[in-house]
N, C-alpha and C positions, 0 to 999 in steps of 0.2 A: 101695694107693691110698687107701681110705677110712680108714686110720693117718694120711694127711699131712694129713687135711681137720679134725679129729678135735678142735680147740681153736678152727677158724675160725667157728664159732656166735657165740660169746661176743664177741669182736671185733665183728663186725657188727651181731650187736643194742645192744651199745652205743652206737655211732656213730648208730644210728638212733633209740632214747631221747633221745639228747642233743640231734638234730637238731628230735625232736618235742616236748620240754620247751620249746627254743628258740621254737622256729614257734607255739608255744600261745598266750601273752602276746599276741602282735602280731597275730594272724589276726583275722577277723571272725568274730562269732557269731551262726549262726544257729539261731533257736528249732526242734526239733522238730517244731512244730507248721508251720511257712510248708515244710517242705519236705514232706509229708504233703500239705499245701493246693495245693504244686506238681503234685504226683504224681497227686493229684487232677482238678485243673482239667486237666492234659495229657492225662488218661483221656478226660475228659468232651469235651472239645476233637478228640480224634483220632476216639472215636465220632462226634459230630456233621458230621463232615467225612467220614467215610466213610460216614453216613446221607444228606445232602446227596448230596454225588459221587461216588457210587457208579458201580464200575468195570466 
């Protein structure tokens, strides 16, 4: 069984290469840092709210 699987790697990751080469150009970019500022501000934000209204 793992002989019939044995060359289906190679197939797959390229369809998916190809798919993310694709999508690259066109997507939005965001900086590093705004998602860092996200992860942040959501920290500070759920402590507050669970300092506040506390259960």
């Amino acid at each position: 069984m793992a002989g019939n699987k044995k060359g289906e790697g190679f197939h797959s990751a390229a369809g998916l290469i190809r798919y993310f080469d694709d999508e690259d150009e066109k997507s939005p970019k965001i900086p590093p840092w705004v998602v860092v500022a996200l992860c942040i501000g959501s920290a500070i934000f759920i402590t507050m709210a669970a300092w506040i209204w506390p259960t």
